[in-house]
C-alpha positions as CSV (number, residue, x, y, z in Angstrom):
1,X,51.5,-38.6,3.2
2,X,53.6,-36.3,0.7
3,X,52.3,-36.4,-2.4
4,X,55.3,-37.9,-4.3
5,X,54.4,-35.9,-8.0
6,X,54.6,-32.4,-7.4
7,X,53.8,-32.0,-11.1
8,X,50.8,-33.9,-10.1
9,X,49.3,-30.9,-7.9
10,X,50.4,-28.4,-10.6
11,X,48.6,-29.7,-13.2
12,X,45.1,-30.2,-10.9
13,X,45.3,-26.8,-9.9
14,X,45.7,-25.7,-14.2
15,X,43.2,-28.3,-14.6
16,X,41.1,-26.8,-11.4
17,X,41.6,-23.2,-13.4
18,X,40.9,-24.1,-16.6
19,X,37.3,-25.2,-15.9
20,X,36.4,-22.6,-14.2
21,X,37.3,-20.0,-17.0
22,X,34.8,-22.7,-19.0
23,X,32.1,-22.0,-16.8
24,X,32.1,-18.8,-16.5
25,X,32.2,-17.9,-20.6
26,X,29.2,-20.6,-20.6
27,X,27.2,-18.4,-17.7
28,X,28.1,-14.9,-19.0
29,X,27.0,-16.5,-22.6
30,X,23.7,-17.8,-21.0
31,X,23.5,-15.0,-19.3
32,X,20.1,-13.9,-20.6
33,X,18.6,-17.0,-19.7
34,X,19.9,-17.8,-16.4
35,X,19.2,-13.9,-14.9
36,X,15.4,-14.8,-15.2
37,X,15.5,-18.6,-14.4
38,X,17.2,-17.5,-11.0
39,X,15.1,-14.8,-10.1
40,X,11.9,-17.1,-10.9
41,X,13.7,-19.2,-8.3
42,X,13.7,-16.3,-6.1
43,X,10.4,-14.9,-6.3
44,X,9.4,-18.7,-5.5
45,X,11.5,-19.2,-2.6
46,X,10.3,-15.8,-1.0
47,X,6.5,-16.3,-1.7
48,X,6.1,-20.1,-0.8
49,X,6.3,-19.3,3.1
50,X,3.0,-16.8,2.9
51,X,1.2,-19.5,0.9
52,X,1.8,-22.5,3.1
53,X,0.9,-19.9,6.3
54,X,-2.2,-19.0,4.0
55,X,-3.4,-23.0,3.1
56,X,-2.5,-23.7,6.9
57,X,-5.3,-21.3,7.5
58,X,-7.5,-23.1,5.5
59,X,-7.6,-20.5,2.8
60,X,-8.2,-21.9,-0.8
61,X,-5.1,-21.9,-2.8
62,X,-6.4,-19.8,-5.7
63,X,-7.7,-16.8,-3.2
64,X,-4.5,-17.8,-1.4
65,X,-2.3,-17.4,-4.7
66,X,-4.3,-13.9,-5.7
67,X,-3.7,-12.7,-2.4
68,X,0.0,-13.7,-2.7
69,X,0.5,-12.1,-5.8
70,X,-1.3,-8.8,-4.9
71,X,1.1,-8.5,-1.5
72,X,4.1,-8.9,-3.8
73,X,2.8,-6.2,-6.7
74,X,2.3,-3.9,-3.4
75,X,5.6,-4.6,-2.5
76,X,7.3,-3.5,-5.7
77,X,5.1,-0.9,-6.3
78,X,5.7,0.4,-2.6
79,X,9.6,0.0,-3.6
80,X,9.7,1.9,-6.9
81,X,7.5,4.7,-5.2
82,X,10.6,5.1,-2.2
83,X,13.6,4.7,-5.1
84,X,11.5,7.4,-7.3
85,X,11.2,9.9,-4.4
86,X,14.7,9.4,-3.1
87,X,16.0,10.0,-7.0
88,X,13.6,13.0,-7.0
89,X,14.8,14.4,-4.4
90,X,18.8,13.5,-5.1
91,X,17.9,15.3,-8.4
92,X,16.4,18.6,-6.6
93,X,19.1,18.7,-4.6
94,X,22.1,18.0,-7.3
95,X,22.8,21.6,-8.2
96,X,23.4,22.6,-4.8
């Protein structure tokens, strides 16, 4: 089965080329709304397990959403604290 147009293959693969340079101007252009739409996605994907466990438990889903939301600000918070001492520290020790 020899594709009989070489041409043919050539011009699916410029074709093939050509749309991706398309998409990617049209994402780095909607950049600075697809950055938080995706990490909205993200935060979602991450925090639905914990709130099904929690309604499984018979926990209301508002305390159940509060409770989600807290864990995840004492996550972040718990993060920036490590990356703040580990830049303190990088900084302390730069001039040696």
């Amino acid at each position: 089965m020899d594709n009989p147009n070489p041409q043919s293959n050539q011009g699916r693969i410029l074709l093939l080329a050509a749309a991706f340079v398309v998409i990617a101007a049209v994402m780095r252009t909607a950049e600075p709304v697809i950055v938080p739409v995706l990490l909205s996605i993200f935060i979602a994907v991450i925090t639905t397990p914990p709130m099904f466990w929690l309604q499984g438990k018979g926990v209301p889903h508002v305390l159940g959403l509060i409770l989600v939301i807290t864990g995840m600000f004492v996550i972040v918070i718990a993060m920036m604290a490590l990356v703040g001492t580990s830049l303190q520290g990088f900084t302390q020790d730069l001039p040696t």
